[in-house]
Each structure stands twice: as structure tokens, then as C-alpha cells.
N, C-alpha and C positions, 0 to 999 in steps of 0.2 A: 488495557492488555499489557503484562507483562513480559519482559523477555524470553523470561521460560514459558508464558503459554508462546510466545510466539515460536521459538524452538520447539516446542513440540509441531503445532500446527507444521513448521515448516519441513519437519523431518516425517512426517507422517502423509505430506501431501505427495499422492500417485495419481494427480490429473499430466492432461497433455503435457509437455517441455515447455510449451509457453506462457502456461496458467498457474505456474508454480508463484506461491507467495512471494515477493523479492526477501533479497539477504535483511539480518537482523539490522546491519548496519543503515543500510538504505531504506530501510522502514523505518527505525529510528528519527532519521534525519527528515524524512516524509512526515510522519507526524510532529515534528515541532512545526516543522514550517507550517503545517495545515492549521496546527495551534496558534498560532503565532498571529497569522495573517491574513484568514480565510476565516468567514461566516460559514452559514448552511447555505445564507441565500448569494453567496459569491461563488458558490464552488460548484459550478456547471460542468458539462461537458466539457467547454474548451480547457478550462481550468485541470480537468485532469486529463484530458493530451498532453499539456503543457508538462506539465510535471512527470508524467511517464515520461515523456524527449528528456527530459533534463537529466533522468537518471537514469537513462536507455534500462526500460522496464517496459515491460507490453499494456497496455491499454487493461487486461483483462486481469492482470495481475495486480493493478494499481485497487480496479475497484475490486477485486477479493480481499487484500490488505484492508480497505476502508470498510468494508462489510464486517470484517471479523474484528477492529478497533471500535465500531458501531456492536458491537455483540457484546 
């Protein structure tokens, strides 16, 4: 996923306040580290708690981000 898709997706999403995709920046920095440092088979549920807390992002917005980087 590119930037610009991600700015579109981000400017275009009218779900709830708390389902909004996070900032370009903190998605950014989300996927290197997921690149980086994470399998498929490490990256559980707690793994992305984890990293929601890290970057105070909501739990549902974390895995929208990874669903639409998966797309």
C-alpha cells in the first residue's frame, strides 16, 4: 500500500471515531516494525494489543490498517 492509497482510504473513511484507519505517519512506522520483526505466525492477538497501546490507536483500527496493507 502506498501513501496515496493510504490517504485516500484515510480521507474517504466515515466509519465510527474509533474505526478510523490511524495517521499516515503511525501507519508508516506500524508497518516497518511489522516488517521488520513479525512473522504471520508471531503476530497473534496479544501482538496487536500490544502495538495498538504503543501507538494509542484502537484495537479495531489497528487490524483495518493490516487488512487494507493485506489487500
Amino acid at each position: 500500500m502506498t501513501s496515496n492509497d493510504h490517504l485516500y482510504l484515510y480521507s474517504n473513511d466515515k466509519e465510527y471515531l474509533y474505526h478510523y484507519l490511524p495517521p499516515l505517519d503511525i501507519a508508516i512506522k506500524i508497518s516497518r516494525i511489522i516488517s521488520t520483526r513479525f512473522t504471520v505466525k508471531d503476530f497473534d492477538l496479544n501482538r496487536r494489543e500490544m502495538l495498538a497501546d504503543k501507538f494509542n490507536i484502537t484495537d479495531y483500527s489497528l487490524t483495518k490498517l493490516l487488512t487494507e496493507i493485506k489487500n
